[in-house]
Wavefront OBJ file of the C-alpha trace (Angstrom):
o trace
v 9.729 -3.122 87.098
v 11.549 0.113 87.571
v 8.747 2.318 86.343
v 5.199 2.321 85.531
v 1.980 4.503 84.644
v -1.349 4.178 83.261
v -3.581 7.346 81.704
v -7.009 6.487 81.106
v -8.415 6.526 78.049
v -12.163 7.554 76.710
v -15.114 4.671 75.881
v -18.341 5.500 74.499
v -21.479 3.053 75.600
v -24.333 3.473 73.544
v -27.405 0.301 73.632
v -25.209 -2.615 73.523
v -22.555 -0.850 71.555
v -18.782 0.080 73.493
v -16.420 1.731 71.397
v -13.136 3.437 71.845
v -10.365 5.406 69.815
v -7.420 4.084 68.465
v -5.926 7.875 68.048
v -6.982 8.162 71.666
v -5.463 5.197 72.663
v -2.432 5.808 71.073
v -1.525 9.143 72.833
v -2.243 7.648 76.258
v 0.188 5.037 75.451
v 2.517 7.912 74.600
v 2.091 10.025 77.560
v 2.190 6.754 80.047
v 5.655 5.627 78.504
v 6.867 9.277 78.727
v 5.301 9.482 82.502
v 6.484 5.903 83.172
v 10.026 6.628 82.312
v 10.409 9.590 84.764
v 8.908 7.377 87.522
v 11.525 5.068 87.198
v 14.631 7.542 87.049
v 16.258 5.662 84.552
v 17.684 7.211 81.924
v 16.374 6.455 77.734
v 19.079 5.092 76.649
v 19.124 2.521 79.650
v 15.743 0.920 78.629
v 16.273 -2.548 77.332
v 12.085 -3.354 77.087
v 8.763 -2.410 77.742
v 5.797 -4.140 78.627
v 2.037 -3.830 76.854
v -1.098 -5.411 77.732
v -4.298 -4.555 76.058
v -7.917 -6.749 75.637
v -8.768 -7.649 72.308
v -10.435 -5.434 70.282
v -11.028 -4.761 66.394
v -9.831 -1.644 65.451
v -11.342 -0.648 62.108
v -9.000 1.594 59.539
v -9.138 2.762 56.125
v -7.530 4.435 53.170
v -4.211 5.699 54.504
v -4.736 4.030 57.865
v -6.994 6.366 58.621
v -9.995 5.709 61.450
v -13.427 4.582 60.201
v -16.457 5.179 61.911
v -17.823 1.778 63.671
v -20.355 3.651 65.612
v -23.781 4.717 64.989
v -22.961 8.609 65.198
v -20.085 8.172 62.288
v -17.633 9.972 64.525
v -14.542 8.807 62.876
v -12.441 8.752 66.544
v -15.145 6.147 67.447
v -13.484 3.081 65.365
v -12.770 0.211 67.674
v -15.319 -2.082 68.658
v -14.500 -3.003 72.273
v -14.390 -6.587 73.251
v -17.790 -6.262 75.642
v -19.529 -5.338 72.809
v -22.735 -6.934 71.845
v -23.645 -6.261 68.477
v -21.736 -9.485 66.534
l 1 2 3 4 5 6 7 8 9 10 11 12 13 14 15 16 17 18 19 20 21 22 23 24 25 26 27 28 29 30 31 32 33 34 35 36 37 38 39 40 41 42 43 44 45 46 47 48 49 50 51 52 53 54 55 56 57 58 59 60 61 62 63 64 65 66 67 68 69 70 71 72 73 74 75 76 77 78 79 80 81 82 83 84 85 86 87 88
């Protein structure tokens, strides 16, 4: 490993309901690739991989891939139900 990062990302508990944002989730990834390259003074072009890990999760999207609401409040950022949820 010649460079790494993390950049945390948001999660809503409500009851026994943990949800998350895929949009949010998405431009951490972004920004700790970006920040993980400069940590590891390599150059762009010199990248041959990078590694993911993630827990499962169901993100929910709609028309368009557009987000859709999984939470109580229907705030459309709010569409993955995390895997410590308990309402299944």
């Amino acid at each position: 490993v010649l460079g790494s990062a993390s950049v945390s990302i948001r999660t809503w508990k409500e009851l026994k309901h943990v949800e998350q944002s895929s949009n949010n989730i998405w431009s951490a990834t972004c920004s700790a690739v970006k920040e993980g390259l400069r940590n590891s003074n390599v150059k762009p072009e010199q990248v041959k991989g990078i590694g993911f890990d993630a827990t499962c999760s169901l993100v929910v999207l709609g028309e368009n891939d557009l987000p859709v609401s999984v939470s109580l409040s229907n705030n459309r950022e709010r569409n993955i139900i995390v895997w410590m949820d308990h309402r299944a």
